[in-house]
C-alpha angles and dihedrals in degrees: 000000000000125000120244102235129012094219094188084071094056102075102222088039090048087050104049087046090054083051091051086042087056096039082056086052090042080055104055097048078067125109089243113110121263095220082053092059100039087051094045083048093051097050093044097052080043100065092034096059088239102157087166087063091029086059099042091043108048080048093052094045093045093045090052096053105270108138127241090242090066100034090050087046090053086100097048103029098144085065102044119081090203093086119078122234093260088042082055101040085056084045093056089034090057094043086048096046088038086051100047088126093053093059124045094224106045114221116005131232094248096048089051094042086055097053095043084058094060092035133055113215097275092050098040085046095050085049087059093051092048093045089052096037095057089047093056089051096043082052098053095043093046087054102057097028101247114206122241141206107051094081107130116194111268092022098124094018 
């Protein structure tokens, strides 16, 4: 498979990815958990169809200790017993934030109170952003039909 367009190699483009490559940096200086991140990153990408940010983020996660149980149960993590309540409260909040076009109001108040129950502000701030960040990046993949596979840990960080 070969990607469409190689947008690194379009300035601006180029430009605007390097800023959503430093807003992921800026994230994870945050207070919210890394295995937090990593497992919002990984259901977003999931649902997506992003296997560019299935692929980088499976490896990160893994690399950073998560276990294969949890990271295989991601996609069916209402299910799954492995996640704790405020990991499952970020996984419903980034479905819920991925799928805005799927329900007419968003997020719902339910949905937002939960989390706000696991996450102080910064941290619930700093959910939103990467929430927001991945599916920038799972757009833009999808798009241009980004390979996957090759990703070795540390490669965009």
């Amino acid at each position: 498979m070969e990607a469409r367009l190689n947008v690194m190699a379009a300035p601006a483009a180029a430009k605007a990815i390097k800023h959503l490559i430093a807003a992921s940096k800026a994230l994870a200086e945050s207070t919210l958990p890394a295995a937090t991140r990593e497992l919002v990153n990984l259901r977003a990408s999931q649902i997506n169809g992003c296997a560019g940010c299935i692929d980088m983020h499976t490896k990160e996660a893994a690399a950073a200790g998560e276990t294969a149980v949890r990271l295989h149960l991601v996609a069916a993590w209402r299910e799954a017993t492995v996640f704790t309540d405020a990991e499952r409260a970020a996984l419903e909040l980034a479905e819920q934030g991925t799928r805005i076009a799927d329900a007419a109001g968003g997020v719902t108040d339910e949905v937002w109170a939960n989390a706000a129950k696991h996450y102080d502000e910064e941290q619930l701030a700093a959910l939103v952003a990467q929430i927001a960040v991945i599916n920038a990046f799972n757009r833009g993949n999808v798009i241009t039909q980004q390979p996957a596979g090759d990703y070795e840990v540390g490669q965009v960080h």
